[in-house]
Each structure stands twice: as C-alpha cells, then as structure tokens.
N, C-alpha and C positions, 0 to 999 in steps of 0.2 A: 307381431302378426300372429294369426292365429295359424293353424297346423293346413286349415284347407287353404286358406290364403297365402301362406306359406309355398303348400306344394303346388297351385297354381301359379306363383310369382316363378318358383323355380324351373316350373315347364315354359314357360313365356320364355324367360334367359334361355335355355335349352332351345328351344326355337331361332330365337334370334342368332345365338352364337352357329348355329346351322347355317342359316340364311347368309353369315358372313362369310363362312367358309366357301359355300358354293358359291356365292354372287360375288367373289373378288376378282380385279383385274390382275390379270399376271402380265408382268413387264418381263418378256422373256429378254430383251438387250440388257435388264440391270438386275436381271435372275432375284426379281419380289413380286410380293401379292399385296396388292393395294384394295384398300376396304372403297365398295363404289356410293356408298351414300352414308349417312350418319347412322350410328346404332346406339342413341341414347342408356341404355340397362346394359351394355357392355364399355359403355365411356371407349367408343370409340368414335372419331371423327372422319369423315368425309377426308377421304384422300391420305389416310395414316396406312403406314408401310406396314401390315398385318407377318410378312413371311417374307425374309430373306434371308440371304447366305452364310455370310459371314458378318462378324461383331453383332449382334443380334439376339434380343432376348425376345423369344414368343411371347402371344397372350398365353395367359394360363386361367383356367376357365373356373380352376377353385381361391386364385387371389380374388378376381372379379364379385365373386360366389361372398365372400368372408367383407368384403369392402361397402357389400351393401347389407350386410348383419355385424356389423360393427356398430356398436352403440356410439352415438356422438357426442364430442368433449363436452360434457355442463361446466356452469362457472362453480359448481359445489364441489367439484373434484379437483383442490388444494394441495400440494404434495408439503408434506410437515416442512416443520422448518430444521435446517440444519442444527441449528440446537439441541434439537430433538433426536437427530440423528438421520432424517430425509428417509427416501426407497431405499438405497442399498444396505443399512440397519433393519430397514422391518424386511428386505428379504435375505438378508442373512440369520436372523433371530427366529422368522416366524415361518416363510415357506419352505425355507432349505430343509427345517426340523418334521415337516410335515412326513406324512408317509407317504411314499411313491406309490404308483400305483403302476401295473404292467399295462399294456395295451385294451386288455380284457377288463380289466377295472378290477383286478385281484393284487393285495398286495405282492412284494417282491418279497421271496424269503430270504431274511437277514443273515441266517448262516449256513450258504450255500456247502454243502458236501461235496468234498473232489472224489470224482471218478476214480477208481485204483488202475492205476498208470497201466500200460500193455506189456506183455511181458519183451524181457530187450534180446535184439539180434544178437546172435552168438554169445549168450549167457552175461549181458553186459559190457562184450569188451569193445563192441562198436561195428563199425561200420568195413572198418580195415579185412581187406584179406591176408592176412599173415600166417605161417603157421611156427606152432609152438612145439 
C-alpha cells in the first residue's frame, strides 16, 4: 500500500475500533461487552464477547494493526532442508551475529563502562550498628 492509502486504511480501523467500543452491549448479569454487529477490518464477529472479567484476553488494537500488514505465506518461502541445517542454523549463525540495534536504531555499545560504585556506609563495614 502506498503511505496515503496506508494512512487512510489506518484511520478507517481507527474509526471502526471506536464505533466497537461505544456501540457494544454490556451484559451487566455476566459482567461483558458484546460486539452488536460484524466489524469485518477488526475480525470481529457479531455477538463476540469484546470485554469481560475474568480468564479473558482483550482485543489489542496493534496485534489487529500488524495482522493486516503481515505479508502472506507464498509457496517460494521453503524453509532449507535439514541437511542443510533448517532456521534454527541460519538463526544462530547469521542473525544472532548481527549487530543489535537499541530502540533508537543506534547501535548498543559492546564495552559498557561500570559506574564507580558509591562510597560504602561506615567506611565499609556494613549495615550493623556495633561499636568498636
């Protein structure tokens, strides 16, 4: 998708996940929120328990998000053969070696400097009230 069709698809969902929150029926005898018609771009169904109490996992509005920008399995995508050595070889060999990257997209630096410790309660001897 392109970046405007992109950010209009994502205002649409935005919209709709609104429209489910206000427009749900609350079953206050079985303390849930029931979705009152279909919301196709949220995969939710007519009459699915949106919000209850307990055992219970909510929607989450960035799995939904990630579920419809998920490229879909082709038949070109093979995974090697054991022979070979399968996924768990090329991700131990090739992305474990890679360089991390921190959240910011800066690497992580490799020899972290420790802080010189704070100087210690009663010259070292601890925590104890004793006297000498």
């Amino acid at each position: 998708m392109e970046t405007g069709g992109w950010e209009e698809f994502v205002h649409e969902l935005k919209k709709e996940w609104r429209t489910l929150w206000r427009d749900r029926i609350d079953d206050k005898m079985r303390a849930e929120g029931i979705a009152d018609k279909e919301y196709s771009l949220l995969f939710v169904e007519r009459g699915l328990v949106v919000l209850a109490t307990r055992d219970f996992k909510p929607l989450d509005f960035f799995e939904i998000l990630q579920k419809h920008t998920r490229p879909e399995v082709s038949d070109d995508m093979v995974p090697p053969s054991p022979s070979v050595g399968g996924w768990g070889k090329f991700i131990r060999n090739v992305l474990s070696k890679q360089e991390r990257l921190t959240r910011r997209g800066r690497p992580v630096p490799s020899g972290l400097e420790r802080k010189e410790t704070q100087q210690l309660k009663k010259g070292g001897r601890g925590w104890l009230h004793f006297r000498t």
